[in-house]
N, C-alpha and C positions, 0 to 999 in steps of 0.2 A: 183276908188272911194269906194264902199261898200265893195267892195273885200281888201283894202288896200293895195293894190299891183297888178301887170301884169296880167290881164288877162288870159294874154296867153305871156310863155316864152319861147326863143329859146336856149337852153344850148352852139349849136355849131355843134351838131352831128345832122347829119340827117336833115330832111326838118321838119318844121308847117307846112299844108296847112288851113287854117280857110277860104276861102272866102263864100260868098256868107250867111254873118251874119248880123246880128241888134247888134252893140255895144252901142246902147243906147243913140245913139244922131246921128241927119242925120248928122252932117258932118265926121262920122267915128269914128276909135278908137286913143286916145289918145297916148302918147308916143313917138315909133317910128311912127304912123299914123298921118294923117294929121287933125283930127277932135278934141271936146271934150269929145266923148264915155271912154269906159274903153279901160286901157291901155294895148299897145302889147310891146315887145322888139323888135329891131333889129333882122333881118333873120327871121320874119313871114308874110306870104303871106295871107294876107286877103281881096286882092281886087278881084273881086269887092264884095262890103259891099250894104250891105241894108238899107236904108235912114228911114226906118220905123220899127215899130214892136211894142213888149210888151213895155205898157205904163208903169213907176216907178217912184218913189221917194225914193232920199236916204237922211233923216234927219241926222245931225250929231251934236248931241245936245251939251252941250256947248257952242262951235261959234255959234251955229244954223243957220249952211250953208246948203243948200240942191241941191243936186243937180239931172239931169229928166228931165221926160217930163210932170211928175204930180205937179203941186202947192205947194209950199212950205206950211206945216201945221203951222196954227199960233199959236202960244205960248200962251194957255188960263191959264195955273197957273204953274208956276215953274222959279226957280232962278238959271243962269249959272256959273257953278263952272268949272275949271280945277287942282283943289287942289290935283287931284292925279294925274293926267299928261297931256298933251297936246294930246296925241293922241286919233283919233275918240274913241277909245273902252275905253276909262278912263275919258274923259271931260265927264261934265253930266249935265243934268238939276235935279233939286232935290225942292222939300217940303216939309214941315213938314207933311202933310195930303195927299197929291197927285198932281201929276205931269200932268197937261190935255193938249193933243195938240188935234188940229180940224183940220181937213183933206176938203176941199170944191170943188167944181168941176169934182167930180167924174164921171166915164159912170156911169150909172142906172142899164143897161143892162149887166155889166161885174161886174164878180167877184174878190178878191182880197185876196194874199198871204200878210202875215205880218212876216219880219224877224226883229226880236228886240236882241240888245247886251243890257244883263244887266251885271252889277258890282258898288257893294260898297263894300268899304274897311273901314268901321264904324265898328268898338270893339265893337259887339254888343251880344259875347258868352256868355258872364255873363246871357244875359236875354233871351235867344234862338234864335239871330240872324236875320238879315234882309228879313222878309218875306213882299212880297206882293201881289195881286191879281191883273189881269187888266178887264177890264169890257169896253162895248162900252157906247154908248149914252142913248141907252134905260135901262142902266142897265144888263144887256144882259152880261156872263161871256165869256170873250175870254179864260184865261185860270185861274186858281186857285190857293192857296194860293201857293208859291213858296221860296223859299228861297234862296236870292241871294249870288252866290261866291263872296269870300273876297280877293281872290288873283289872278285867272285868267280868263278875262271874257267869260264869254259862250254866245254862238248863240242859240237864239230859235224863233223854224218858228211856227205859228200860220194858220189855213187858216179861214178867215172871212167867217162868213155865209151870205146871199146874204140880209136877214131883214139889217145888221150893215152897209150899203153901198146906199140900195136902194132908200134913198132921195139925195143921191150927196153929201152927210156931213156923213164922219166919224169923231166921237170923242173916241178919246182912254182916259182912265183913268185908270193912272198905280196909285194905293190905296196902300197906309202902310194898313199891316198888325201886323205890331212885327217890333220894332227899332227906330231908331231916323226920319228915315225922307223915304220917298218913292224916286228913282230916276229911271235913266233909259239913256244909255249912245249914243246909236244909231234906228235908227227904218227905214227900209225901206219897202216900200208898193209896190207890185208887181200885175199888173193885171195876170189875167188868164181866160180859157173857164169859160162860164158860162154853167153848165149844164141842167139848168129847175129845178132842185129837191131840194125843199125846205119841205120835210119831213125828221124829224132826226130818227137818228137810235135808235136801245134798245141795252141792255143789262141786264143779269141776274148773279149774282154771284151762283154759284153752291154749293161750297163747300172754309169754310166750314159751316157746318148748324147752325142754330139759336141755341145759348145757348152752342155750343162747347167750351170747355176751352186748350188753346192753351201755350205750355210753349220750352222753350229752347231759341235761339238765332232767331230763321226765321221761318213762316210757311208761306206755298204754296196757294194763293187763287186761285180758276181757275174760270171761268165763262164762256156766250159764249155772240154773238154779231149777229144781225141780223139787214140789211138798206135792207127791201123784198123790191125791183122795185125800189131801188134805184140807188145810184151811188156808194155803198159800203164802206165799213165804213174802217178807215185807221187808226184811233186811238184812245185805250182804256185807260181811266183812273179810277184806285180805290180812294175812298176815304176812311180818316178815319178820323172819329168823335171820340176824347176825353172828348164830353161834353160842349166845349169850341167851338171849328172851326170846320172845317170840310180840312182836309190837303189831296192834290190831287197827284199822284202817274203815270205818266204811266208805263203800264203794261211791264213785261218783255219780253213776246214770245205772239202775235198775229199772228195767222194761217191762212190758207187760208178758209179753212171750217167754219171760225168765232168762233172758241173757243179759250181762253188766259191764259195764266197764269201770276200773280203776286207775287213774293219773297218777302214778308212780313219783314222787320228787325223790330224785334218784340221789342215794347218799353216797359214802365216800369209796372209793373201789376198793374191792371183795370177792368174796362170794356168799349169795345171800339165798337160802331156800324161801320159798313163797306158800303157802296157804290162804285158804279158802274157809267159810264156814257164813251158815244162812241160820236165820229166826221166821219162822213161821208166825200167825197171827194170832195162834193159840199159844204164842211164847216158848213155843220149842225149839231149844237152837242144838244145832247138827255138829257132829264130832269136828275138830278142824280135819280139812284132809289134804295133804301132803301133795303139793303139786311140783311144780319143778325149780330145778336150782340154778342157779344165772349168777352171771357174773359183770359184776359192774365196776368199765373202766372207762377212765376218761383221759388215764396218762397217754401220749403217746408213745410209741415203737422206738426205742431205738433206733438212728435211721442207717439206713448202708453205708457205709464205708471203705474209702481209696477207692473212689468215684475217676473212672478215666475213660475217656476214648480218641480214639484215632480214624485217618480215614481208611476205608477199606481195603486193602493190600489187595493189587496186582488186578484191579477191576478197569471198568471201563469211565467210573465214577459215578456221582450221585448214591453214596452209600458213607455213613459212617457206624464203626462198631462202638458200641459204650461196652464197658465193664465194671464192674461193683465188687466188694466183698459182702457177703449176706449180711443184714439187721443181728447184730449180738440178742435178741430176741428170738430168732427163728430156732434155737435151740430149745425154748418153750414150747413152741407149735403153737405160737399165737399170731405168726403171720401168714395172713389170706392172700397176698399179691405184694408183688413190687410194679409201681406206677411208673414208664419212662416219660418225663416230660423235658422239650425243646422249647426255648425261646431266642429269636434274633437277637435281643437286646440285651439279656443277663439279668432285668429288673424283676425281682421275685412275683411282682403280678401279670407278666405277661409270659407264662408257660400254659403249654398245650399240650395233650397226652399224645404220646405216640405210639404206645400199644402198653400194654401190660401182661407180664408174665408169672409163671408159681414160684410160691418157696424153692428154694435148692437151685435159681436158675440165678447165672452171674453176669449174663453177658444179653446184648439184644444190639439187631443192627436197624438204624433207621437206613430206609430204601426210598426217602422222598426228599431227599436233600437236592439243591442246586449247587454246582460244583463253586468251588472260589467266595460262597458267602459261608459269612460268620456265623457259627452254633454255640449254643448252651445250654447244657446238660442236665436235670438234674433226676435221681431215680429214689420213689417214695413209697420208704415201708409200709404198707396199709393191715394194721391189725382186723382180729376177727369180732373187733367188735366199730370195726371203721376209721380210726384212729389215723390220722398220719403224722411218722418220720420223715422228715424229708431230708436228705443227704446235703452237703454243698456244693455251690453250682459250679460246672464244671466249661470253662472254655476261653476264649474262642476256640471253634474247630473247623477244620474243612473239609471239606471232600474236592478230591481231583482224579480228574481222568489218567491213569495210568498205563493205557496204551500208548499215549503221550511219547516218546522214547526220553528215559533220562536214564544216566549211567553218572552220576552226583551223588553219594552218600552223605549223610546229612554231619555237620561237622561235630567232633570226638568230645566227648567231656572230657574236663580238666577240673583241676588241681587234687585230681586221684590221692588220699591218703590209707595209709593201713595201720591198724591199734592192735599190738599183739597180745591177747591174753589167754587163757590156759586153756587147750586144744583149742583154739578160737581166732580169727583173724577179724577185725569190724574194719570196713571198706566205708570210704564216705568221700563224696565227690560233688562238684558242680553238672550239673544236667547240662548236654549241649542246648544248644543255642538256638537249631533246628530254624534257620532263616528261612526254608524253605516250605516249612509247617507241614512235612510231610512223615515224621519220624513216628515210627510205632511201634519198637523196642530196644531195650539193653539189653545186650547177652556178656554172662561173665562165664571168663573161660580159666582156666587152672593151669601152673606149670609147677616142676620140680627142680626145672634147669634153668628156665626165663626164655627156652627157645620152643620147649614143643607143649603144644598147649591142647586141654581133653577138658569132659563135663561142660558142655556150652549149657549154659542154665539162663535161659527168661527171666527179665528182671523187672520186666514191665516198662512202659513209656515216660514213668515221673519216678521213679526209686531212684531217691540222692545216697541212700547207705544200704549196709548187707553185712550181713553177720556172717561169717563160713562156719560151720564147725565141722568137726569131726576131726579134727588134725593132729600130728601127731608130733609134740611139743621136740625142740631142739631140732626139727626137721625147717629148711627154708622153702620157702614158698616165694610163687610169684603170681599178680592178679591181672588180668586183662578186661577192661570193658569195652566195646565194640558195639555202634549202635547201627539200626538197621532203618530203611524209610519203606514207602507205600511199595514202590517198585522193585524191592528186594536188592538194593542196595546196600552193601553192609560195608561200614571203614576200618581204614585198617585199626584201628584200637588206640587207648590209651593204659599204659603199664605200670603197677608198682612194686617195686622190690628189687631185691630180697625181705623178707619178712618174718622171723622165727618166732613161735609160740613159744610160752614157757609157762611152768607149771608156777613160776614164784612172780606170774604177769600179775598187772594191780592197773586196770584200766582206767585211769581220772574222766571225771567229768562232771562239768558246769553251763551255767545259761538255762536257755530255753529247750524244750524240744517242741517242734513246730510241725513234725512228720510222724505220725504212727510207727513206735521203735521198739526194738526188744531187745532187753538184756540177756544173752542167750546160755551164757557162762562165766564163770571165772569169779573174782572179784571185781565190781566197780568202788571209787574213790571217789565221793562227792564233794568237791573241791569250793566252796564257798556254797551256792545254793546253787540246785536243779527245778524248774519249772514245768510241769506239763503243762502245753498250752491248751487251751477249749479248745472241745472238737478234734482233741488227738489222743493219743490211746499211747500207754508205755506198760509194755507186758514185759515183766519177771520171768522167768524159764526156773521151775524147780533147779534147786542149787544153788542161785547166786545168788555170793555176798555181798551183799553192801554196807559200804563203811562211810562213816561222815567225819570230815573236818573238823577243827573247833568251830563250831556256829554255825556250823555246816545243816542244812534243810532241803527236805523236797518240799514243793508247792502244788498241788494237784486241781487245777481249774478243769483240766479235761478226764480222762477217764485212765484208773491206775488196776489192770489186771497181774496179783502177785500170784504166781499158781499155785506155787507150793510145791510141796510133793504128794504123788498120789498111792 
């Protein structure tokens, strides 16, 4: 019967001997036996048999034949279907809302094992599949949200707590959770000892702790399990809360000593609280209890940005400075470190760390260089759950001895342009040429006449453009950029202007942007199409307009910050 086959089979070789059994009905076992128990083959010896023993019921939904010595459960809500096969494990009772059978004439006094065959075969991947819960009479959770196979059916044994039993009515209610309909293919009820202990067990999750960020394919929860004077607890389940449910989990390795571990397959990044909850052997299972809440990421950081360095200014050599702009991440507080790493060659698998430093730090000098050989840079955000950004590589670089005597400033950028828009001047140029590879800043300087010049501003070692503002429209201007090398050499400049802002300025622009750029004011005119390239960033400045052309389009492959206003 529940077994769907022999009980007990004789191949040919050698003897069975079974006597002296309960096959589940006094007048024996089925088969080659003389009774209606469960069944033997031919050539087993099972007389004499036991007329009595464990009381069951084995429901076989569908037909809704039962067969025992327990009462057949009556069918309080559910519709019989055999639309995926005849056999006990495929016919089914099914609802749209939930499937309720009532179990009645129970002992009081005896406890009860529950083995259920679930399977539906309802297309239900699209929307996350046949999940459902079953619960007793008092609401009381036999086991949790579950999600039924779609192709071969599985056994799962429950053991009832002695509250779900104790007036002589069990009601089971197998509940949809997720899919078209709740069903349920078989159910048999098995007495067993009752033990007295109707206190449930605990549990605690250990690790890992409140607020951990968790990343990769699986992580390890372990906890431990305690039923003090009880009858020992037999099984652990995790939960995990998405917000939404609470999806239940037994644990992987439960020990003797009561500590567990659970293999976590890590879903999609979140934040997700975790619980805990144990079944003792007397079928008492313990309140779930709220352990800690983690967060699970697998994206990476953001990584830094306008990666540059130089070699050390005014040293003896064997130094070069790097600098970064921090991971647009770091504003979360989800970056743990930034990783410096060097390689001779530039090729992405031959870097080596050079040290690493905290959030909020921009700059780091490597102190192990050899002077006149080539560096490559590159510095990688590492989130708090391990994660890395990593920046683009930045170089060649050198480092040089500067006690060296040179009196050479490195030669002047050229073809200096200036775009007048409303209080705003946008400065854009050719970077020197630095044959010397020793340059390590722009300084732009300001004039009112074109002769006397104030505000020398850093502009850093690779800035091709520069936004001025502040200005004060129908006023001329003139701009100076003057570049500076290791030994503090500075040239004389390259200059442009006169340059007037105006409040009716309409600044065009087309192509590519290739360099991290801001629109800081005014109107721009996007004159055919604008592209941000990968890997570069075009920030909007509350206030400006932008207008397009006929057919006119931006393209945003890299990263588009509009600030707005705040």
């Amino acid at each position: 019967f529940s077994n769907l086959g022999n009980g007990l089979y004789w191949d040919g070789g050698g003897s069975v001997v079974a006597e002296d059994n309960w096959w589940g009905d006094p007048t024996g076992p089925s088969g080659a036996g003389p009774g209606a128990g469960d069944e033997v083959s031919s050539g087993v010896d099972f007389e004499p048999f036991r007329t009595s023993g464990t009381e069951y019921g084995y429901f076989d939904a569908g037909p809704n034949t039962n067969q025992g010595t327990l009462n057949a459960p009556s069918v309080i809500q559910g519709t019989s279907s055999t639309e995926w096969g005849t056999e006990p494990q495929k016919s089914i009772l099914f609802d749209l809302d939930k499937v309720v059978l009532e179990y009645t004439g129970l002992n009081t006094t005896k406890q009860y094992d529950l083995f259920i065959i679930y399977f539906n075969a309802d297309d239900t991947a699209a929307i996350g599949g046949n999940i459902q819960d079953l619960t007793d009479g008092s609401g009381i959770l036999i086991h949790g949200p579950y999600k039924l196979p779609s192709s071969n059916p599985i056994l799962m044994h429950y053991q009832l707590p002695l509250s779900s039993t104790s007036s002589g009515t069990l009601r089971l209610n197998f509940n949809k959770l997720n899919g078209y309909r709740a069903v349920v293919s078989s159910v048999l009820l098995m007495e067993r000892s009752t033990y007295g202990d109707t206190t449930s067990p605990t549990t605690t999750i250990t690790s890992p702790v409140d607020g951990a960020y968790l990343n990769g394919t699986q992580a390890k929860v372990t906890g431990t399990a305690q039923d003090t004077g009880g009858t020992g607890v037999v099984s652990v389940e995790v939960g995990v809360d998405d917000g939404t449910n609470i999806n239940w989990y037994p644990v992987t390795a439960l020990h003797s000593d009561g500590t567990w571990e659970f293999f976590w397959t890590l879903p999609q990044d979140g934040n997700y609280t975790l619980y805990s909850r144990s079944r003792d052997l007397a079928g008492n299972l313990g309140l779930p209890l709220k352990g800690p809440m983690v967060y699970v990421k697998n994206t990476p950081p953001a990584p830094p940005e306008s990666l540059s360095a130089h070699d050390g200014i005014g040293d003896s050599g064997g130094r070069i400075v790097i600098t970064w702009s921090p991971s647009p991440d770091e504003s979360q507080g989800i970056i743990a470190s930034y990783v410096v790493e060097r390689s001779e060659s530039g090729g992405t698998d031959d870097f080596s760390t050079m040290g690493t430093v905290s959030p909020g730090t921009t700059s780091f000098t490597d102190n192990s260089t050899t002077d006149g050989t080539d560096y490559y840079y590159r510095v990688v955000a590492v989130d708090l759950a391990g994660n890395r950004g990593e920046s683009s590589i930045y170089g060649p670089v050198i480092s040089i001895d500067n006690t060296i005597p040179d009196s050479t400033p490195p030669e002047d950028v050229t073809g200096l342009t200036a775009t007048p828009g409303n209080e705003l001047i946008i400065l854009s140029w050719t970077p020197s040429v630095d044959s010397a590879r020793d340059l390590v800043d722009q300084i732009l300087e300001t004039s009112t006449d074109g002769s006397t010049w104030s505000g020398a501003l850093s502009l850093g070692k690779d800035t091709s453009f520069y936004t001025v503002t502040g200005l004060t429209n129908g006023n001329q201007y003139w701009f100076r950029i003057r570049v500076k090398d290791s030994s503090n050499n500075l040239s004389s400049g390259t200059v442009v202007g006169p340059v007037t802002p105006s409040a009716t300025s309409v600044i065009t622009v087309s192509g590519h942007i290739t360099k991290d750029t801001v629109w800081a004011g005014g109107v721009y005119y996007v004159n055919g199409y604008v592209t941000v390239d990968s890997g570069v960033t075009l920030t909007i400045n509350p206030g400006v307009i932008v207008k397009f052309g006929s057919g006119g389009h931006l393209d945003i492959y890299g990263r588009l910050d509009a600030q707005g206003t705040t």
